[in-house]
C-alpha positions as CSV (number, residue, x, y, z in Angstrom):
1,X,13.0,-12.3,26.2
2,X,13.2,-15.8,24.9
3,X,10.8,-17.9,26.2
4,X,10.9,-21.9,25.2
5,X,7.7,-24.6,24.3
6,X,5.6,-25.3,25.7
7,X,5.7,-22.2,28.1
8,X,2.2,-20.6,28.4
9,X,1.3,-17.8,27.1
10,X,-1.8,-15.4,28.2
11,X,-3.3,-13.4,26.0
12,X,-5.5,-10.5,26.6
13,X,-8.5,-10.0,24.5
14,X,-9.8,-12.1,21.5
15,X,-10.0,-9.4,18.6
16,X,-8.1,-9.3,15.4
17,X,-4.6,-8.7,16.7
18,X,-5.7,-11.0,19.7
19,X,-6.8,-14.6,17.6
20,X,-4.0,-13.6,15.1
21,X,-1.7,-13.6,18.1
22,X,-2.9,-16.7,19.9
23,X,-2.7,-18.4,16.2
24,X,1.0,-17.8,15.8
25,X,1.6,-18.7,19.1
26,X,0.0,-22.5,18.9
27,X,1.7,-22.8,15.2
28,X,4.9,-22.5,17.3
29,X,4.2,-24.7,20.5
30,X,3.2,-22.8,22.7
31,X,0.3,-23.0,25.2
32,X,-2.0,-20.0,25.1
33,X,-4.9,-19.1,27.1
34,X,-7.1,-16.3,25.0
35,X,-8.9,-14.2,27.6
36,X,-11.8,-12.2,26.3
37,X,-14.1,-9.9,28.6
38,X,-17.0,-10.0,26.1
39,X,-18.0,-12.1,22.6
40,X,-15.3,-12.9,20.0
41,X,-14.6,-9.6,18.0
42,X,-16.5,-7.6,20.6
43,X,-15.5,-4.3,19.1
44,X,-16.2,-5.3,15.1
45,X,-19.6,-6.3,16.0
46,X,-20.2,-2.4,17.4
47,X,-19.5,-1.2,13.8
48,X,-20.7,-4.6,11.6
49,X,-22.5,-2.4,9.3
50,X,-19.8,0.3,8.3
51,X,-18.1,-1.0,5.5
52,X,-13.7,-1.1,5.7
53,X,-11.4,1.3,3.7
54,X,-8.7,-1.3,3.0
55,X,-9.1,-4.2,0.7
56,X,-9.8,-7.8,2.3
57,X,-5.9,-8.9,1.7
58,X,-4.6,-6.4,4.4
59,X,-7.2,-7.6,6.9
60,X,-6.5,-11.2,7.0
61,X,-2.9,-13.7,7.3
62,X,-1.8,-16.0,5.3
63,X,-1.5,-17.8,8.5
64,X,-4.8,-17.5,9.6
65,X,-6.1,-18.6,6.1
66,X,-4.2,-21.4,6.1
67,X,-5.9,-22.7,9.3
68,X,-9.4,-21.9,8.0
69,X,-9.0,-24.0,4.9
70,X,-7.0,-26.9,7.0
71,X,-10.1,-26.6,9.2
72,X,-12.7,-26.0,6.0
73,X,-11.8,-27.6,2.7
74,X,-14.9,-25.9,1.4
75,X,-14.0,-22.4,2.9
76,X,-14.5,-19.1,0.1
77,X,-12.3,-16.5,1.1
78,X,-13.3,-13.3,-0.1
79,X,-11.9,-11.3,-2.9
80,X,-8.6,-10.4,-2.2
81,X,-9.6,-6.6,-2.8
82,X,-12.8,-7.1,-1.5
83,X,-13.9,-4.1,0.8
84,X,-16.2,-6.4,3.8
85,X,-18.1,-4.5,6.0
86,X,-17.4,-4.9,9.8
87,X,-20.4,-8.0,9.9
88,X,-18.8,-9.6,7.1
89,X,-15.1,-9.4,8.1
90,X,-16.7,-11.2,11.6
91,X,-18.5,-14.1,9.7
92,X,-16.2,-14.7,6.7
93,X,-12.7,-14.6,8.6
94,X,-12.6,-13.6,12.2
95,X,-15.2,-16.1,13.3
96,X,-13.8,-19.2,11.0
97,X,-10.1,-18.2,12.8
98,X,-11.8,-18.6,16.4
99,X,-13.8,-21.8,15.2
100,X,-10.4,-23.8,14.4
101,X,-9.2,-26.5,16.2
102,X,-5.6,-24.1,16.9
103,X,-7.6,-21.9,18.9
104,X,-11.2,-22.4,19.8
105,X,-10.4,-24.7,22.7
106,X,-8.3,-21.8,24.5
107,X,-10.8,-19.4,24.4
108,X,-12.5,-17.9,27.5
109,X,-15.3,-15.7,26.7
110,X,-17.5,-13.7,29.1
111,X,-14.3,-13.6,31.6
112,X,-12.8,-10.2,32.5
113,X,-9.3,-9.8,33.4
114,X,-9.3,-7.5,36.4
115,X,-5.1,-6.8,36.9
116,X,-2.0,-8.7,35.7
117,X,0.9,-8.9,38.7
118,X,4.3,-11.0,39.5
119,X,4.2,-13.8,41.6
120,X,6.3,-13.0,44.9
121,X,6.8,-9.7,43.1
122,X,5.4,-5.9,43.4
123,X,6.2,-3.1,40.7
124,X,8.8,-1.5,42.7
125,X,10.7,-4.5,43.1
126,X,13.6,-5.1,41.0
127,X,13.4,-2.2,38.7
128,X,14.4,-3.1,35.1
129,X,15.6,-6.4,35.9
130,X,15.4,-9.1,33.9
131,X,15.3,-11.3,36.5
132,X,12.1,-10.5,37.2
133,X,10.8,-13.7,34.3
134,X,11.4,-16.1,37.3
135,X,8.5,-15.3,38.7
136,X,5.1,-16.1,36.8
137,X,2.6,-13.4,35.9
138,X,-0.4,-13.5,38.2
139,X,-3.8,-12.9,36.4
140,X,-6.7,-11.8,39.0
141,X,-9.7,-13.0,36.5
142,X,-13.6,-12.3,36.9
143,X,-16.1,-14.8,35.2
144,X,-19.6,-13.5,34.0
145,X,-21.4,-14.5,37.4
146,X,-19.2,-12.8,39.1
147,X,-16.8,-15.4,40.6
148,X,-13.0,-14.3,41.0
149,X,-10.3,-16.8,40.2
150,X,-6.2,-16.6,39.7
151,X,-4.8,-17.7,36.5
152,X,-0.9,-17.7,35.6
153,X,1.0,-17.9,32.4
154,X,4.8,-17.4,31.8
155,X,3.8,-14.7,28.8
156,X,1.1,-12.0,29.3
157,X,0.2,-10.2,25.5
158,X,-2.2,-7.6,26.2
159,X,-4.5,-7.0,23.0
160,X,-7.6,-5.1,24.5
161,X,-7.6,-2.6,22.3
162,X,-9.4,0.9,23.3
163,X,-12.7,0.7,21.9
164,X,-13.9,0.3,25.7
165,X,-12.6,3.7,26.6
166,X,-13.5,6.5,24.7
167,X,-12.0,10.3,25.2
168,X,-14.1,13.0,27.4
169,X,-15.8,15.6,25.2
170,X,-15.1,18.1,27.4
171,X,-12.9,21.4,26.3
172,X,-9.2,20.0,27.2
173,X,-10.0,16.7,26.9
174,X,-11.8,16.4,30.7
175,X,-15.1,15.6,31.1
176,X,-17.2,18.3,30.6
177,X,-20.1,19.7,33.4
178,X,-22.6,17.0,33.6
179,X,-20.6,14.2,31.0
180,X,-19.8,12.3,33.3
181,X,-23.6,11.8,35.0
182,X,-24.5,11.1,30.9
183,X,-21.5,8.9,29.9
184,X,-24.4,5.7,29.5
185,X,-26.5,7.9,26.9
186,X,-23.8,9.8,24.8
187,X,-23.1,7.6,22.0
188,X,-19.6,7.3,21.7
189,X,-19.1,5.2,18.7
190,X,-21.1,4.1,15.4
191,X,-24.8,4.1,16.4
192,X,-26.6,1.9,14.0
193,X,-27.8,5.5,12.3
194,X,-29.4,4.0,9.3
195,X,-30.3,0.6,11.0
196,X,-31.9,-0.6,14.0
197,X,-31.2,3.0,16.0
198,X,-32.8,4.8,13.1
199,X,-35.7,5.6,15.3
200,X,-33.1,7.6,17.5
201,X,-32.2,9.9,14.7
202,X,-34.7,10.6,12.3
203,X,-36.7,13.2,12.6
204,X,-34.8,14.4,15.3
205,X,-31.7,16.9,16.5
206,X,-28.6,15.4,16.6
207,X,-25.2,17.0,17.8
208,X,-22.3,15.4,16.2
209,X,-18.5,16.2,18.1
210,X,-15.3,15.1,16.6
211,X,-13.2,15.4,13.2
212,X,-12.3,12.0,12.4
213,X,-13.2,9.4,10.0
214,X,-15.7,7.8,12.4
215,X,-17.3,11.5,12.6
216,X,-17.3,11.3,9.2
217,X,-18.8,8.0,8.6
218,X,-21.5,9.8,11.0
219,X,-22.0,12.6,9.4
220,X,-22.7,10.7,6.2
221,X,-25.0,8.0,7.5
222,X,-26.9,11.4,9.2
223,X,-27.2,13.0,6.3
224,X,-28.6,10.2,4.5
225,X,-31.5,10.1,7.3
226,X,-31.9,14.1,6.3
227,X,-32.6,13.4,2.7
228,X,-35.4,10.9,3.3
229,X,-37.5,13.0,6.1
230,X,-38.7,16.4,6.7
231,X,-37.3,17.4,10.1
232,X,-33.9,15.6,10.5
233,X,-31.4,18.0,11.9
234,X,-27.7,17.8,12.0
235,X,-25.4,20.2,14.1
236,X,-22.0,19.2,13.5
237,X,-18.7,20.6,16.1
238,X,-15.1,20.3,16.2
239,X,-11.6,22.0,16.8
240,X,-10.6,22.8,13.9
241,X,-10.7,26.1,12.3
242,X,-14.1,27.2,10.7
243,X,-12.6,27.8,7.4
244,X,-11.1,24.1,6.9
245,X,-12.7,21.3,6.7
246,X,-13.6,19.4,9.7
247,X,-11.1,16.0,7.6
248,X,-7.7,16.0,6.6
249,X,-7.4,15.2,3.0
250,X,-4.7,12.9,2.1
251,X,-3.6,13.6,-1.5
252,X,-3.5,11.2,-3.6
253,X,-5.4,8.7,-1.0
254,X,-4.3,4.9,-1.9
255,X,-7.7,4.2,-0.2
256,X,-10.4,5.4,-2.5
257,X,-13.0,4.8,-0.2
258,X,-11.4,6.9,2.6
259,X,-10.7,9.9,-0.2
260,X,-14.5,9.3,-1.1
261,X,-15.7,9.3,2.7
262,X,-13.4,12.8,3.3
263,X,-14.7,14.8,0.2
264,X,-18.0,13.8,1.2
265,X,-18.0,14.3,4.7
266,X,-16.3,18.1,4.2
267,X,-18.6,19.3,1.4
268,X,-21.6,18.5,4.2
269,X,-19.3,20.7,6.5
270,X,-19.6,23.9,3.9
271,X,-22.8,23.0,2.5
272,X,-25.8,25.1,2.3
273,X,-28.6,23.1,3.5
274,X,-29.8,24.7,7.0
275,X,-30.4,21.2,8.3
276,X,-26.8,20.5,8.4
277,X,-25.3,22.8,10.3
278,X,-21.3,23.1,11.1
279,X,-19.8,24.6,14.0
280,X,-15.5,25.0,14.3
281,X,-13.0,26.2,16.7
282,X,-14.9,25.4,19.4
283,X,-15.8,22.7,22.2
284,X,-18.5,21.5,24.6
285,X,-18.1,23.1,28.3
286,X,-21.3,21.6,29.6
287,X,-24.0,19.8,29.0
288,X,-27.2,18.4,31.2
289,X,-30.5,16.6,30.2
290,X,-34.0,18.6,30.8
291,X,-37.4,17.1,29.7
292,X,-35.8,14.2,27.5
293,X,-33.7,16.8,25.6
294,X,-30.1,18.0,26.3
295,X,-28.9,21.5,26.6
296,X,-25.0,21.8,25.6
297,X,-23.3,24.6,26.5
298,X,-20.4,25.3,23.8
299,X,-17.1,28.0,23.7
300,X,-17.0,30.7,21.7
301,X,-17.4,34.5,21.4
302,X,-20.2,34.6,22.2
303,X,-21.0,31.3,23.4
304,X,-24.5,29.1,22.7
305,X,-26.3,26.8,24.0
306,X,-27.8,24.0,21.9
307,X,-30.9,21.6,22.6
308,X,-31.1,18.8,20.6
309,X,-32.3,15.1,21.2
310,X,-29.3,13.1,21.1
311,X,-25.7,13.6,21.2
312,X,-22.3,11.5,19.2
313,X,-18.9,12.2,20.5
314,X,-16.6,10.9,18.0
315,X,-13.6,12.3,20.2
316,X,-11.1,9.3,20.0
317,X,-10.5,6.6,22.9
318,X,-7.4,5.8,25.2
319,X,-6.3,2.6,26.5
320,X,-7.0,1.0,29.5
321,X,-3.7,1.1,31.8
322,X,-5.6,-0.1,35.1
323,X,-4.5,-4.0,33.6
324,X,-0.7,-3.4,34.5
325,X,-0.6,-0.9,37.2
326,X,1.7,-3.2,39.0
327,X,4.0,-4.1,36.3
328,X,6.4,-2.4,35.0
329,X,5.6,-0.4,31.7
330,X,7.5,2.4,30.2
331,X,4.8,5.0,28.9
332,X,4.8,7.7,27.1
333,X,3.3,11.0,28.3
334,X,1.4,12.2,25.0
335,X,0.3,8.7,23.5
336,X,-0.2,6.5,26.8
337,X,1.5,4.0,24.6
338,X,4.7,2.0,25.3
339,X,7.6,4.6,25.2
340,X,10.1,2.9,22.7
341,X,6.9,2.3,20.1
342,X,5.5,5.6,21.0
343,X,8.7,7.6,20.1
344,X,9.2,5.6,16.7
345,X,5.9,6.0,15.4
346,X,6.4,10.4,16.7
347,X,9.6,9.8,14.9
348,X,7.6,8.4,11.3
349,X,4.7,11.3,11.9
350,X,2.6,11.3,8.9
351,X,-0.9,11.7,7.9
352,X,-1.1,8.8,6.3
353,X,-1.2,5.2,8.2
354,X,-0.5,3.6,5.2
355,X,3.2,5.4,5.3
356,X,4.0,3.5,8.5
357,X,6.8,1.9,8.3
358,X,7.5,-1.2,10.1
359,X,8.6,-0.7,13.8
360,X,10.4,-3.5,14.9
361,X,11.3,-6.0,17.4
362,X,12.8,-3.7,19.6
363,X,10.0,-1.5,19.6
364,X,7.8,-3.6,21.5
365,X,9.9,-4.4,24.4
366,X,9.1,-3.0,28.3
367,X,11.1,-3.0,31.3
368,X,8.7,-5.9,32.1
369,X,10.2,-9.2,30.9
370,X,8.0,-11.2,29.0
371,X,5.0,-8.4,29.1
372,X,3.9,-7.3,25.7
373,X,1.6,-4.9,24.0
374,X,0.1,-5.3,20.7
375,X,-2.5,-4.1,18.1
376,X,-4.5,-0.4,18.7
377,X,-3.4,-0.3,22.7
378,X,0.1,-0.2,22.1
379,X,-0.7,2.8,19.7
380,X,-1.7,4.1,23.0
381,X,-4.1,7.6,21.6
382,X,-2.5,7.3,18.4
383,X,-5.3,6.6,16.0
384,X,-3.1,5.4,12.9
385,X,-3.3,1.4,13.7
386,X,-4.0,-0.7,10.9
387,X,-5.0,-4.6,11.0
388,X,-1.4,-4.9,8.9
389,X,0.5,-3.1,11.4
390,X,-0.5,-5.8,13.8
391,X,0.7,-8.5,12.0
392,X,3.8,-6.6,11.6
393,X,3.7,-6.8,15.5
394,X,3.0,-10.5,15.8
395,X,5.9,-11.5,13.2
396,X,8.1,-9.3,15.2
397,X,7.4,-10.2,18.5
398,X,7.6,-13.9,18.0
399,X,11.5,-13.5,16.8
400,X,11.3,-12.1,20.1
401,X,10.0,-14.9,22.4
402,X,11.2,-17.5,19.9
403,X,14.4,-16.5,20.0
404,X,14.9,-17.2,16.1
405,X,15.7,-14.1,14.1
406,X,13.9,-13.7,10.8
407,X,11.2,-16.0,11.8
408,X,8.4,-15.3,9.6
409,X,5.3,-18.1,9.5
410,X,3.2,-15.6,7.1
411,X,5.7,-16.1,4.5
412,X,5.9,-19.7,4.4
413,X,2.1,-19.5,4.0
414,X,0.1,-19.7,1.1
415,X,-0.7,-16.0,0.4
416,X,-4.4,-14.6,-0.6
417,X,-4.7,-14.3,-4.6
């Protein structure tokens, strides 16, 4: 819905997609309030050590270069095919961006946003109606210390992402026995395997769940720690059938690094060293912690039980929908996504997230006027979310609440290169 300067805009989470978002949005006019729970590109500093598939050109704007060197005459931007690590993306881009004038005013950091309503309004009232703009969006907000405030904007953007919320390892996709009472001690992400965690992994057992390209990167780093000590041990478990291997190849991968990471990652699967062992078609049914070790119970015919001394569950994440329980949102029952995004993206199904096509404007619309999702949470489970599709998202959406079609800042920017 159109929406005119100098309305306010809130917007949910200072990540990529969110300081990209907030930019766009002070280029045009508009005030915007960035609300982020944690640091500045909380989830990038998890993983500053792993090192990106895509070039440096399809993570960054135009638009956000442009304020870095308005901001920095002296600023370097990297190489435009530059492959940054997650640390180096932070200090030589996504930090600078934050730092500007545009935006670094309108940050709140250390501030959790606790639920997003309607003024006057409740979700069942008014269904599908656009009247419902007339009445400003209600932010129940939680500072560090504890104190609870209300903030209200005419525009909520919600780009939280859903690196806080990772998937259950459990057979089905439910916890399994005993997860839950562990969730604080399962790694769920990119343990510094090869940095300050080492101590953690070497010379130790380590169980290794999920067939992804973070599982991957794991599998990698792990075996790196096996080749440079004597009693490193690797058991590696996923879905998919024993025969396969544990990544889809792409063929013919545009992403070298990604085609270099896969090859790797499944000759490890069928290789012949006993201290790398690989486990298919099966899951994790329980596990519990005994004398500093845990005992995982896995499927199978028969079944086994494993002891080893720490466990990585690489088993994907899921957004956050507590947020905008009372708004609403159109959802889709597989993804969790927004429904009209969710069924174009099942309707360009491919392997490949460098075959998405661009979704739209119309994609990113809700029965909720004026509420938005954008970046990895409005991919909902859906894993293939690239920096560039969120850009995509921004340009589109602002056509949207700008009422201008074709509006397109990044192209009237100089580009990288």
């Amino acid at each position: 819905m159109a929406v005119d300067t100098p309305a306010r805009i809130a917007i949910l989470g200072a990540g990529p997609i969110g300081l990209e978002t907030a930019l766009y949005a002070r280029f045009l006019g508009y005030e915007v309030d960035i609300i982020e729970q944690g640091r500045i590109g909380a989830s990038v500093h998890d993983w500053s050590d792993v090192r990106m598939f895509s070039p440096f050109h399809m993570n960054c704007s135009s638009l956000g270069l442009a304020a870095i060197e308005a901001q920095d005459p002296e600023y370097q931007a990297p190489a435009k095919d530059a492959l940054l690590t997650g640390g180096e993306w932070l200090t030589r881009y996504l930090l600078p961006l934050a730092q500007t004038d545009l935006l670094n005013d309108h940050i709140q950091q250390q501030t959790t946003v606790v639920h997003v309503g309607r003024s006057q309004l409740r979700k069942r009232d008014l269904p599908a109606d656009d009247s419902r703009h007339s009445a400003d969006f209600r932010i129940l907000l939680q500072d560090a210390d504890g104190t609870e405030r209300i903030g209200t904007s005419d525009v909520v953007i919600d780009t939280t992402g859903v690196y806080s919320q990772a998937n259950w390892l459990g057979v089905g996709g439910i916890p399994a026995v005993g997860e839950r009472q562990l969730r604080d001690q399962i790694h769920y992400r990119l343990p510094a395997i090869l940095g300050d965690q080492r101590d953690r992994f070497a010379e130790r057992t380590t169980l290794l769940i999920g067939s992804g390209y973070t599982a991957a990167t794991n599998a990698v780093a792990l075996n790196n720690l096996i080749s440079e000590t004597t009693d490193t041990q690797v058991i590696w478990l996923t879905r998919k059938p024993a025969g396969t291997g544990p990544i889809r190849s792409i063929p013919d991968d545009r992403l070298p690094e990604r085609a270099a990471l896969t090859a790797q990652a499944n000759a490890l699967a069928h290789g012949s060293d006993e201290r790398f062992r690989y486990l298919g078609e099966t899951g994790v049914l329980s596990i519990e912690q005994r004398e500093g070790r845990y005992h995982v119970e896995i499927a199978g015919d028969p079944g086994e039980t494993l002891v080893v001394d720490e466990v990585i569950a690489n088993v994907g994440f899921r957004p956050d929908l507590s947020l905008f329980q009372e708004l609403q949102v159109h959802q889709c029952y597989a993804s969790e996504g927004p429904m009209k995004l969710a069924a174009t993206l099942l309707a360009q199904d491919s392997a490949d997230c460098l075959d998405q096509a661009a979704t739209g404007p119309d994609s990113l619309l809700n029965p909720e006027p004026n509420f938005y999702l954008l970046g990895s949470k409005s991919y909902g489970r859906n894993s293939n979310f690239l920096f560039a599709h969120g850009l995509q998202q921004v340009r589109d959406l602002f056509t949207v609440i700008g009422d201008r079609e074709g509006l397109d800042l990044y192209a009237g920017m100089k580009h990288l290169g």
